[in-house]
C-alpha positions in Angstrom: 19.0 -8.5 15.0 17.3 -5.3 15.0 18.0 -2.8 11.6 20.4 -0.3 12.8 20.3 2.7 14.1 19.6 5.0 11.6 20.7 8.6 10.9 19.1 11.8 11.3 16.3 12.3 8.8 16.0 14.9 6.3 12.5 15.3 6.4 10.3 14.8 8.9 8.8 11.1 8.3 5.7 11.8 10.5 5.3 14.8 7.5 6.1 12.1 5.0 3.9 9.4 5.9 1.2 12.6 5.5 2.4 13.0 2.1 2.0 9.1 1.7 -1.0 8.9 2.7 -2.8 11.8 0.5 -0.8 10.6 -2.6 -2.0 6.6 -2.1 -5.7 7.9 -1.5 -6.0 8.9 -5.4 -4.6 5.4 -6.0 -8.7 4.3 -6.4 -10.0 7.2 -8.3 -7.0 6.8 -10.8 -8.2 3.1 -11.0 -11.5 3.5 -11.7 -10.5 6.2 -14.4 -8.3 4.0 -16.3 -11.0 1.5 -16.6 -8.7 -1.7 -17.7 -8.0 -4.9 -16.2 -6.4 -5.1 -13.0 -2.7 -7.3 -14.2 -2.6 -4.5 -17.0 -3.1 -1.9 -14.3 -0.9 -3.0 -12.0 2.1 -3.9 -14.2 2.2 0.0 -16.3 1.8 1.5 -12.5 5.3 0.1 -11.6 6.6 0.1 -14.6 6.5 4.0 -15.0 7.5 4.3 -11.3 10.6 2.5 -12.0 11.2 4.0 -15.3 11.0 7.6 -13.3 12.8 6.5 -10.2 15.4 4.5 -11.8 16.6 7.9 -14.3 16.6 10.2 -10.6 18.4 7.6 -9.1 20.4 5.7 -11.7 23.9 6.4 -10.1 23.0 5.9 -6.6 21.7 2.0 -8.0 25.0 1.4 -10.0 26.7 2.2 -6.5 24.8 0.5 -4.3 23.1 -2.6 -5.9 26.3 -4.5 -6.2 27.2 -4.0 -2.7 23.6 -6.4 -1.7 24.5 -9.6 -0.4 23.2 -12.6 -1.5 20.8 -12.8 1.5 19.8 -9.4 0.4 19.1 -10.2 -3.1 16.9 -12.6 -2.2 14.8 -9.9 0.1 14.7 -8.0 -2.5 13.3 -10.3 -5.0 10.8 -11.4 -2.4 9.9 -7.5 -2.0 9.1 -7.4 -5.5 7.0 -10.8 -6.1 5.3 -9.6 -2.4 4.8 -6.3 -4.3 3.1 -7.4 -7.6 0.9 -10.0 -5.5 -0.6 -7.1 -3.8 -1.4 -5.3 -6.5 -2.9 -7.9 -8.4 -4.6 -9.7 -5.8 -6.2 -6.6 -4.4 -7.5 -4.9 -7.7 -8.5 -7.8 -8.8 -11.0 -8.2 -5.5 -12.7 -5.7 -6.5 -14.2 -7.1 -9.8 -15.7 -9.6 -7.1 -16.5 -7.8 -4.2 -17.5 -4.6 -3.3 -15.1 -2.0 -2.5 -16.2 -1.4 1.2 -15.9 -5.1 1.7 -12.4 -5.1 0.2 -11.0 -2.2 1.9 -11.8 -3.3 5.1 -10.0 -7.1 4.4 -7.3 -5.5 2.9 -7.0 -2.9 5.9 -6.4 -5.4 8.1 -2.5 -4.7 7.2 -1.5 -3.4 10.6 -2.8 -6.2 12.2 -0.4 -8.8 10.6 2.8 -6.5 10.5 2.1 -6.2 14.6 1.7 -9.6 14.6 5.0 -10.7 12.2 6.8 -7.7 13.8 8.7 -9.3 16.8 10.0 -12.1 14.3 10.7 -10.6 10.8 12.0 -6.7 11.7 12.4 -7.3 15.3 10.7 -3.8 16.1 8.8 -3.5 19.0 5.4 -2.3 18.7 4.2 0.0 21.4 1.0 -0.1 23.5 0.0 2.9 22.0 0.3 1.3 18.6 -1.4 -1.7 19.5 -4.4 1.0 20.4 -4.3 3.3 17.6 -4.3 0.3 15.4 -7.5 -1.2 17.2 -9.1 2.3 16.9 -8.4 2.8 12.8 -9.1 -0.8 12.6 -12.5 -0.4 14.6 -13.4 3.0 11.7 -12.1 1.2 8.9 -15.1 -1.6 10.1 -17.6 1.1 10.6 -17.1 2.3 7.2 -17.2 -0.6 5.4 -20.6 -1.8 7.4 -22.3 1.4 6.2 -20.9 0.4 2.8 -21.6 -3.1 2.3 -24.2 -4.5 0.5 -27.9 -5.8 2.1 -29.9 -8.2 1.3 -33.4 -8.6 2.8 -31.5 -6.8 6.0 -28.4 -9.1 5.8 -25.1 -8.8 4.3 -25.0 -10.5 0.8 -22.3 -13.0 1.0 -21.6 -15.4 -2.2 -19.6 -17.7 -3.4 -18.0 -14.6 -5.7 -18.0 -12.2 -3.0 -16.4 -14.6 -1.0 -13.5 -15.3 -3.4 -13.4 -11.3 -3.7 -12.7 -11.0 -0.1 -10.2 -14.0 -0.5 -7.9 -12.1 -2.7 -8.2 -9.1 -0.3 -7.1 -10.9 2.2 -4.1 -12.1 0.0 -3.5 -8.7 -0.7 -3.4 -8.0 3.0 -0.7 -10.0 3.5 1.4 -9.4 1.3 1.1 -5.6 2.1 2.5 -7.1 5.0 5.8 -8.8 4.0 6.2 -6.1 1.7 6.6 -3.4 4.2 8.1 -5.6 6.9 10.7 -6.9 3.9 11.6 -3.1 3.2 12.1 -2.3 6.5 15.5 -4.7 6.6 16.5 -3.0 3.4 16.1 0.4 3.8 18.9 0.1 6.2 21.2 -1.3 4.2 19.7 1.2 1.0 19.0 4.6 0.0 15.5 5.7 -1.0 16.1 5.5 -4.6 18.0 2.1 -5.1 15.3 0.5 -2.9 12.4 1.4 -5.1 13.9 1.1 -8.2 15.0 -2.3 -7.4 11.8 -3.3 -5.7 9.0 -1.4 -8.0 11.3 -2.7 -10.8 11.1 -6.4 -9.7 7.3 -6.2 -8.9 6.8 -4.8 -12.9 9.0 -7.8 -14.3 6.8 -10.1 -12.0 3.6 -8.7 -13.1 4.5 -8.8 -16.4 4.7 -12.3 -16.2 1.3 -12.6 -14.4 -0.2 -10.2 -17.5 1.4 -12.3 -20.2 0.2 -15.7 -18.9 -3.6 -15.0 -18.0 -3.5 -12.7 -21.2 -4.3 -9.2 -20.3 -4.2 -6.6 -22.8 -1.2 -4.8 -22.5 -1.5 -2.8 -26.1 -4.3 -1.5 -27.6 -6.2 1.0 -25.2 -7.3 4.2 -25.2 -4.9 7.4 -24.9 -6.8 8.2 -21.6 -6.3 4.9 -20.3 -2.4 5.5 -20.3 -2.9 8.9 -19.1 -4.7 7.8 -16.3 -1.7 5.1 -16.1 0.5 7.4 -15.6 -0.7 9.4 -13.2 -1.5 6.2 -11.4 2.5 5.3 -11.4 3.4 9.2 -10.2 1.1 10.3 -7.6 0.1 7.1 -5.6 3.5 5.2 -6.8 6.3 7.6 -7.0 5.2 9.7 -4.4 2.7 7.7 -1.9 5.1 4.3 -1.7 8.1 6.2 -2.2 7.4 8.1 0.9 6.3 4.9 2.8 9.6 3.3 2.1 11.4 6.7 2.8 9.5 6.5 6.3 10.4 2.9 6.6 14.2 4.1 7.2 13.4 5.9 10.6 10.2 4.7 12.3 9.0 0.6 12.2 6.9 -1.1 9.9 3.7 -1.3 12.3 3.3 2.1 12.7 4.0 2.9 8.8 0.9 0.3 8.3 -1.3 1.8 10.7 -1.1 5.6 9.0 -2.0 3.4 5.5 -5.2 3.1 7.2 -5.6 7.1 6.5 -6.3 5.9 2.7 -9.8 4.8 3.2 -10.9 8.2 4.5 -8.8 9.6 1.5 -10.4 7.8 -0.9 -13.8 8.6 0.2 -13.3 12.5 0.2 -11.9 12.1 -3.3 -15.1 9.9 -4.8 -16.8 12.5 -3.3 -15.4 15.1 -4.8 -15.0 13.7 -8.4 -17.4 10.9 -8.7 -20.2 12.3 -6.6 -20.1 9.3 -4.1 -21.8 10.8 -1.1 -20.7 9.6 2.4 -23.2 8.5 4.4 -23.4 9.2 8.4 -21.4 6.1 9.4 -18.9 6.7 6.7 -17.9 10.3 7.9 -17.8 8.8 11.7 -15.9 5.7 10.6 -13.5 8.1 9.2 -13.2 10.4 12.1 -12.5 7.1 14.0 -9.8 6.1 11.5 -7.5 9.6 12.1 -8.3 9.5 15.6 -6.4 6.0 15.7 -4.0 7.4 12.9 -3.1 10.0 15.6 -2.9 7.8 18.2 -0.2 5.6 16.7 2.0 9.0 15.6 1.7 10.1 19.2 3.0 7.0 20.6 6.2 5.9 18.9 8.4 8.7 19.1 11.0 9.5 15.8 14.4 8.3 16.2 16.7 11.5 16.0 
């Protein structure tokens, strides 16, 4: 059964997914700045978001949580764990491979929510979508190829590179579940109950994931936990929280397409503050990625 219908928004979600997708692009730069092990990363970034979405919304939760069904519960724990797989498959890929070559697996997002679409939401994705997706898909490809690393004119491709790009590709996927996941329960839950409950679940699962393989979670430098923080309020709080809001009023495929927008984001950003020059191909690729970005928005229309 399709989610139902949903009520008039409050703020636009085409200008929210905007707002996502400039908050999620510092969601590299903060990582690089924090310089600690991806598990420890991971687990403070949604911790912190939970801690400050969980005091904003702490009565909406007490009303609302115990109104879940079973069913529901178990969504919601499989949003978490879907979550905390992401993050720690995908930040720890890039200890193994390089970042073009991981952005690009991990970008591959909107292909696998089209794909699960029809079965798991039961939203219908647009032939516009299908083509804006292709299109940001296509600059996301083009920017990584400029990136990637030669060899004697080839690509360099190892056994550790190739276990790099593995765990992208985990993280793809469960990017996937994760949104299509928080589309069913965004219409059965506010903004605030669902993240708290799902960035909360992710923390207690990545908790576990830190504690067993034994990353530090004590013992770093103030700026580390500065950098933490921002980490869990800019990219967290206010890129995923306006992703889920979004997730309320237009469908999981086009939500993962505008993710896309991160990659060009990012790159303006290391620019900017670690002087990471874009090449040629990079600044095209990008210019590829909005074009398809735009093509999506223009094609599936807001439900009033």
């Amino acid at each position: 059964m399709r989610p139902p219908a949903s009520p008039a928004a409050p703020l636009s979600p085409r200008i929210a997914l905007v707002l996502a997708v400039s908050a999620v692009s510092t969601g590299a730069l903060f990582v690089r700045l924090a310089d600690a092990p991806a598990l420890t990363v991971a687990f403070f970034r949604c911790l912190f978001a939970t801690a400050i979405l969980g005091a904003i919304g702490a009565r909406a939760c007490r009303v609302e949580w115990p109104k879940l069904s079973r069913r529901e519960l178990w969504i919601a724990l499989g949003t978490g764990l879907a979550l905390a797989v992401h993050f720690a498959s995908w930040i720890s890929s890039l200890s193994y491979t390089s970042v073009a070559s991981s952005l690009v697996i991990v970008n591959t997002t909107p292909l696998w929510v089209a794909l699960l679409s029809p079965f798991l939401s039961h939203d219908r994705v647009r032939r516009g979508t299908w083509l804006g997706m292709a299109v940001s898909v296509l600059g996301c490809i083009v920017i990584g190829a400029a990136d990637a690393r030669s060899s004697g004119g080839g690509f360099e491709l190892t056994g550790s590179a190739l276990w790099g790009d593995f765990l992208a590709l985990i993280g793809a996927w469960m990017a996937s579940l994760y949104m299509l996941a928080g589309r069913r329960l965004r219409a059965v839950l506010t903004l605030f109950p669902y993240v708290t409950l799902c960035y909360g679940t992710a923390a207690c699962f990545l908790l576990l994931f830190a504690l067993f393989s034994g990353a530090p979670l004590a013992g770093h430098a103030p700026a580390t936990y500065a950098w933490l923080v921002a980490l869990a309020v800019v990219p967290q709080v206010i890129g995923h929280t306006s992703y889920n809001y979004s997730l309320r009023y237009v469908s999981a495929a086009l939500t993962s397409v505008v993710t896309l927008g991160e990659s060009v984001g990012a790159a303006l950003l290391a620019w900017i503050f670690l002087d990471e020059t874009p090449g040629t191909l990079q600044l095209a690729g990008g210019v590829v990625v909005i074009a398809g970005v735009l093509l999506a928005l223009r094609a599936e229309r807001t439900p009033a």
